[in-house]
C-alpha positions in Angstrom: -27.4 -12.3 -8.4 -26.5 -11.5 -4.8 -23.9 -10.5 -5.3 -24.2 -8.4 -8.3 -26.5 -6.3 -5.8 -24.1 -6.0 -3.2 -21.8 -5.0 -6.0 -23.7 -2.0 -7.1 -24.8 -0.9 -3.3 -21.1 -0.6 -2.7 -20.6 1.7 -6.2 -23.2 3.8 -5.3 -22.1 4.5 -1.8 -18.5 5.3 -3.3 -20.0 7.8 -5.4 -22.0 9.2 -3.4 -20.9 9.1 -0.2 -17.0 10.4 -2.1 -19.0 13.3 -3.2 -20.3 14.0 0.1 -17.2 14.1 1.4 -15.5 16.2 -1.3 -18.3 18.7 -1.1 -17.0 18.5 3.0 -13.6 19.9 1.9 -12.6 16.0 2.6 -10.9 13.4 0.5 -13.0 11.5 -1.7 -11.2 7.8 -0.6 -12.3 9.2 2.7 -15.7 9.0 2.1 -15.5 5.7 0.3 -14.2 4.2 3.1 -16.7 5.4 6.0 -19.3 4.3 3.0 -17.7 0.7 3.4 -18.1 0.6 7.1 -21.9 1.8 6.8 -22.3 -1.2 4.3 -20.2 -3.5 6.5 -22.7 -2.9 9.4 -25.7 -4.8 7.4 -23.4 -7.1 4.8 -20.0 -8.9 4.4 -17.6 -9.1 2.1 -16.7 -12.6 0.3 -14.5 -14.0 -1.9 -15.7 -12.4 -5.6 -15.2 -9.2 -4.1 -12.6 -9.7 -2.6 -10.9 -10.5 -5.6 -12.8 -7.2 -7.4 -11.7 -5.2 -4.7 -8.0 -7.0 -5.2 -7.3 -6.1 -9.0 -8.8 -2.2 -7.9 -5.6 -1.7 -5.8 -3.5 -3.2 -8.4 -4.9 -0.7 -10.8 -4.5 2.1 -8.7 -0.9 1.5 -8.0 -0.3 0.6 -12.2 -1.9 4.0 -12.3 0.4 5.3 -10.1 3.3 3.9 -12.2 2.2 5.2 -15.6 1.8 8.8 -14.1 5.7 8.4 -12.3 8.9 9.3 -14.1 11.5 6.6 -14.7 14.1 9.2 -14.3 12.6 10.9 -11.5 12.3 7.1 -9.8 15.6 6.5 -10.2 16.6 9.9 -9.1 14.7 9.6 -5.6 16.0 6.6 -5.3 19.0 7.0 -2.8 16.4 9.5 -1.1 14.1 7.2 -0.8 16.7 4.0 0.9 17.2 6.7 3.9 13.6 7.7 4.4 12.0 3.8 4.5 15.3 2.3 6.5 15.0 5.0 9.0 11.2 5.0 9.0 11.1 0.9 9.2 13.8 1.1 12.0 12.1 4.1 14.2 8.8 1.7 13.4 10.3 -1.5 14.6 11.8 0.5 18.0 8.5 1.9 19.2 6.4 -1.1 18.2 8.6 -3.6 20.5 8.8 -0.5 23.2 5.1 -0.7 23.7 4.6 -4.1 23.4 6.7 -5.3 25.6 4.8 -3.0 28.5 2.2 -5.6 27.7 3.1 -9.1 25.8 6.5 -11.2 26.1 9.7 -10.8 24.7 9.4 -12.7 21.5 5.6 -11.4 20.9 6.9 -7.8 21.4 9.7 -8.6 18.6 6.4 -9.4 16.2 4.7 -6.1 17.1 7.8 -4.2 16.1 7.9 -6.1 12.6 4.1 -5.8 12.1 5.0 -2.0 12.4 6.9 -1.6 9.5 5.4 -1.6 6.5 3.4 1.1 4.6 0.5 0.8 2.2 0.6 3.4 0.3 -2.4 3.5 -1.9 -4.5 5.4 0.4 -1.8 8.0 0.2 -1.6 7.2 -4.0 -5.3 8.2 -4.2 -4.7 11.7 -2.2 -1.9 12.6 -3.7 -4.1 12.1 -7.3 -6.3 14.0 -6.0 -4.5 17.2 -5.7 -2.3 16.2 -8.6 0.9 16.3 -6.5 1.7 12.2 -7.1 4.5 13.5 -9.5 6.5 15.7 -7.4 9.6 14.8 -5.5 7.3 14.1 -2.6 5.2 12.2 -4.3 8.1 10.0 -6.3 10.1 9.7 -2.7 7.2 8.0 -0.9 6.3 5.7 -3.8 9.8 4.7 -4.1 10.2 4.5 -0.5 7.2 2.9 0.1 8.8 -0.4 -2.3 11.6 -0.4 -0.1 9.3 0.1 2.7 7.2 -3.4 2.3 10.8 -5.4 1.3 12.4 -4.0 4.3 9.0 -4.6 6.3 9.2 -8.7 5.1 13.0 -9.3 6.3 12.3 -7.8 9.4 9.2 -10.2 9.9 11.5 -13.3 8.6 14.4 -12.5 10.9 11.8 -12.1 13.6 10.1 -15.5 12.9 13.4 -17.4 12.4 14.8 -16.2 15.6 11.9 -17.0 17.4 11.3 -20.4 16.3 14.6 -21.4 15.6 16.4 -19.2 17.7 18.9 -18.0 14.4 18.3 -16.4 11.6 17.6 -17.9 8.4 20.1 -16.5 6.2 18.2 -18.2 3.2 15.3 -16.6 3.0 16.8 -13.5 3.9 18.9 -14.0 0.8 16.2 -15.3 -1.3 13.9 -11.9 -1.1 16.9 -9.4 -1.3 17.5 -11.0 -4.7 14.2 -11.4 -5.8 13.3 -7.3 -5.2 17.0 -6.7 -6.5 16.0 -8.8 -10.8 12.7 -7.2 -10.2 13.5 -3.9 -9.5 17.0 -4.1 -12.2 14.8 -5.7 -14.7 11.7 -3.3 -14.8 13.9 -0.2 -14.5 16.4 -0.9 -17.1 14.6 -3.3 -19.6 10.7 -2.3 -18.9 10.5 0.4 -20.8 12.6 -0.9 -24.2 10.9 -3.9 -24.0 7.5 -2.6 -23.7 7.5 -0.4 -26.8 8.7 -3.4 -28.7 5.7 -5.8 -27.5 3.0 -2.9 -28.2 4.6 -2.4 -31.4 3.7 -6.4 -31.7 0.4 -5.9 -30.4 -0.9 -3.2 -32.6 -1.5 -6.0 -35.5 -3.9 -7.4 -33.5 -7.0 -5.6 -34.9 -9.7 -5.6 -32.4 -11.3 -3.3 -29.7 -9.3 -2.4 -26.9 -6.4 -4.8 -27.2 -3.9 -2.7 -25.9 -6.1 -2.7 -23.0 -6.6 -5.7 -22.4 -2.5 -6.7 -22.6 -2.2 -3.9 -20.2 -4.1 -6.1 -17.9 -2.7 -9.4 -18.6 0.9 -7.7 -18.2 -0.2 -6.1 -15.0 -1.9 -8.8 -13.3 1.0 -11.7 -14.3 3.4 -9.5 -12.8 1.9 -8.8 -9.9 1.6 -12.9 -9.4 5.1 -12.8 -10.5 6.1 -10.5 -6.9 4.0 -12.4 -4.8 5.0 -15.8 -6.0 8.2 -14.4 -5.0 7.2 -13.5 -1.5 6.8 -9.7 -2.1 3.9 -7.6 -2.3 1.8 -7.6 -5.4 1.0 -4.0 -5.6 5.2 -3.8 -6.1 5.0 -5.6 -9.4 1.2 -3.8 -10.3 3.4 -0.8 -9.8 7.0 -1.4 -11.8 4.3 -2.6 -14.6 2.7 0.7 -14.4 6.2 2.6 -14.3 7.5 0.7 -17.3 4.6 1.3 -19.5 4.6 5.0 -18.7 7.6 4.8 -20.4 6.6 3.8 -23.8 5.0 5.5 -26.9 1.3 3.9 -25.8 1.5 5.9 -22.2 -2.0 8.2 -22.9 -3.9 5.6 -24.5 -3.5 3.5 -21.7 -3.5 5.6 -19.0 -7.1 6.9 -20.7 -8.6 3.8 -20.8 -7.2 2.1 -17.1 -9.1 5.4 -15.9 -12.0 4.3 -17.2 -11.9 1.0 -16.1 -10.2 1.1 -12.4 -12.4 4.7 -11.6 -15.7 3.4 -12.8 -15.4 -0.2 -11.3 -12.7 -1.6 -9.4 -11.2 1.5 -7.5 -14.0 2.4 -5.9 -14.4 -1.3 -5.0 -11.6 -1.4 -3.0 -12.0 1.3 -1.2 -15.5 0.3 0.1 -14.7 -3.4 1.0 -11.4 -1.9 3.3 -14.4 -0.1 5.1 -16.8 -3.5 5.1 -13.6 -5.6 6.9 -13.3 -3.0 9.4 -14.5 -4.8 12.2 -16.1 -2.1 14.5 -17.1 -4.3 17.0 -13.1 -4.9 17.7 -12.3 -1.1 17.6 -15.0 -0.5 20.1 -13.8 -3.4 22.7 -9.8 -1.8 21.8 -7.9 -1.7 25.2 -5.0 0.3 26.5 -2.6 -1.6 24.3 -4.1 -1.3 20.8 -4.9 2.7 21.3 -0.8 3.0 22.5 0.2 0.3 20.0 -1.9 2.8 17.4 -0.4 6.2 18.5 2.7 5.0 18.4 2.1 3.3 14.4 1.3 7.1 13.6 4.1 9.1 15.7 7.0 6.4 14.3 6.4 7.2 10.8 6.3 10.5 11.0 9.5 10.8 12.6 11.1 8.2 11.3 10.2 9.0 7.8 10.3 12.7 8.5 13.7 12.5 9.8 14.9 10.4 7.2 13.4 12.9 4.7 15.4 15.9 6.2 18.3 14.0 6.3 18.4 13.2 2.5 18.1 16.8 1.6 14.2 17.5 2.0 13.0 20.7 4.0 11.2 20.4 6.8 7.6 20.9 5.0 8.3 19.1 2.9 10.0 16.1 5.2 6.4 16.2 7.2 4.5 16.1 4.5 6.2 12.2 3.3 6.2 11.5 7.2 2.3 11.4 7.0 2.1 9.7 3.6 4.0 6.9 5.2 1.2 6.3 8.3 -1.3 4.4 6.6 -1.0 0.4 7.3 -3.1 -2.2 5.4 -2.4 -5.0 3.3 1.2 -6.1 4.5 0.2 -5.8 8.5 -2.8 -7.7 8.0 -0.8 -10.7 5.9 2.8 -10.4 8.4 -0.3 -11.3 11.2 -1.9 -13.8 9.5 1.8 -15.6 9.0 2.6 -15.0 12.3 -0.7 -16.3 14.0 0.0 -19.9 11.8 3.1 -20.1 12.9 1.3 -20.5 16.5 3.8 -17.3 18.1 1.3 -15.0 18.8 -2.3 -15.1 20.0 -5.9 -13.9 18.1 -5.8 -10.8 20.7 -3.2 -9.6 17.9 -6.1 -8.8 15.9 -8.2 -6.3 18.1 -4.4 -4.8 17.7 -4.1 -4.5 14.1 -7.4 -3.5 13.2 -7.4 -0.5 15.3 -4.1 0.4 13.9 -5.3 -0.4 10.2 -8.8 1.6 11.0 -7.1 4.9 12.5 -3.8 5.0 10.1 -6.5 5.1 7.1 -8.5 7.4 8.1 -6.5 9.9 9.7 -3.7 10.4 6.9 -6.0 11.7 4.0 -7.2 15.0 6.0 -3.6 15.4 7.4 -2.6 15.6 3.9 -4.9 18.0 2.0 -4.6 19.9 5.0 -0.6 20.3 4.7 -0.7 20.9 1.5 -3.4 23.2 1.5 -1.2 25.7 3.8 
């Protein structure tokens, strides 16, 4: 029962504390999140949650995927390769640069691959917001945000091979280029075909909301699919999405996922990322987590900027997916987590990444309404 309170304290701080926010000229995710770290203050998070708060990002990036264009995907694609493979590789340069002012050689080579990756749902939700998530802008930094989180795990298995082997392990490089490469082929060229044929199926099944409900089941076994695989599970909550969106059933789902993910989990997920804040570590933050963070924001931006004007964007626009590509969550926290088994880096990482995690978030969705209002 416990938890069933705790469950509706944190959907009524979402609400409310979101429309505070909006009524602020502020995004709403904005003021879930401060709403989470009021929460987090007097309560903590636990597994249920978690797990509520777990299928809410997978929803918001299925959402994501119905609203995208397969064509437009595609289109952005070759875009996208140059802005994430710039972005991961200006990431990686100024993470080790900083680090290794402060840590070892082979710790500084972590920092730089803990850099890397993006989470993009934080920018997902912003761009929804203002109803720019289907633009070229908002295509490019989905797309590149995919290659983003692949590129983001090599870097962090080349990283942890060389260091505890002292080579690279060519396997397991292998083994995740070819699992994003059938993932990625499959869902873009089969997805859509094949999805109109199984809700063609489906529709004899008489009952309330069964399209729903097989929207789920496909969403949630594909996203254990990509992390069984060793990729990220919003990647296959995503491809789901974009595949769906292709078929005759696109509305009807769409209508009803709103529903559900808006109502319940969405809001969730955004109040528990405030509740693991730790604010105890941000306040005790040294030297090296506030450089370590400032340089997290400036590498994206001009990595994924430059990478952005280089494949054709202007330079509004090339700013504009820059700062959609700050905000760092999930994949940091998980690359630290895999690191600190493996027994090559120290718990003083964490102070680190949590500052980096806190600021990223909430910095990025003002910098964006703010560009785009201009």
């Amino acid at each position: 029962m416990e938890i069933l309170l705790l469950i509706a304290i944190m959907l009524a701080t979402a609400k409310l504390m979101g429309y505070l926010f909006e009524r602020l000229g502020q995004p709403v995710v904005l003021g879930q999140i401060f709403g989470g770290l009021l929460i987090g203050i007097f309560f903590e998070t636990n597994p249920v949650i978690s797990q509520f708060a777990n299928l809410g990002v997978l929803l918001l990036l299925f959402m994501a995927g119905l609203e995208s264009e397969l064509e437009e995907f595609k289109r952005v694609g070759k875009q996208s390769v140059v802005v994430a493979g710039l972005g991961v590789l200006v990431a990686f340069l100024f993470g080790f640069a900083v680090a290794y002012l402060f840590v070892p050689f082979h710790e500084a080579i972590l920092y730089g691959a803990m850099m890397t990756p993006t989470s993009v749902s934080i920018t997902v939700k912003v761009l929804m917001e203002m109803r720019k998530l289907n633009t070229r802008e908002g295509t490019t930094i989905l797309a590149a945000a995919v290659v983003d989180d692949v590129l983001g795990i090599l870097v962090l298995t080349v990283a942890i091979s060389m260091i505890k082997g002292g080579e690279v392990n060519y396997a397991s490089l292998a083994e995740v280029v070819l699992s994003v490469s059938l993932l990625l082929f499959f869902f873009l060229y089969f997805g859509p075909g094949l999805a109109d044929r199984v809700f063609r199926l489906l529709s004899r099944i008489d009952l309330p909301e069964s399209e729903t409900a097989f929207a789920l089941v496909f969403l949630i076994v594909f996203a254990f699919l990509a992390e069984h695989l060793n990729l990220a599970s919003i990647l296959g909550a995503y491809l789901t999405g974009l595949a769906l969106g292709q078929s005759s059933k696109k509305k009807s789902i769409m209508d009803h996922m709103n529903v559900l993910g808006y109502s319940l989990f969405i809001p969730l997920f955004f109040v528990e990322v405030g509740m693991r804040i730790e604010l105890s570590y941000i306040l005790h933050a040294g030297l090296f987590a506030v450089l370590y963070t400032i340089a997290a924001i400036v590498s994206k931006i001009v990595g994924c900027g430059l990478g952005a004007r280089l494949a054709g964007f202007d330079w509004g626009s090339s700013l504009r997916i820059g700062i959609g590509m700050i905000p760092r969550m999930g994949v940091e926290l998980a690359m630290l987590a895999v690191a600190m088994e493996s027994g090559i880096i120290g718990p003083d990482a964490l102070t680190v990444a949590i500052l980096m995690v806190f600021v990223t978030t909430v910095i990025t969705p003002p910098l964006l309404k703010w560009l785009y209002s201009r």
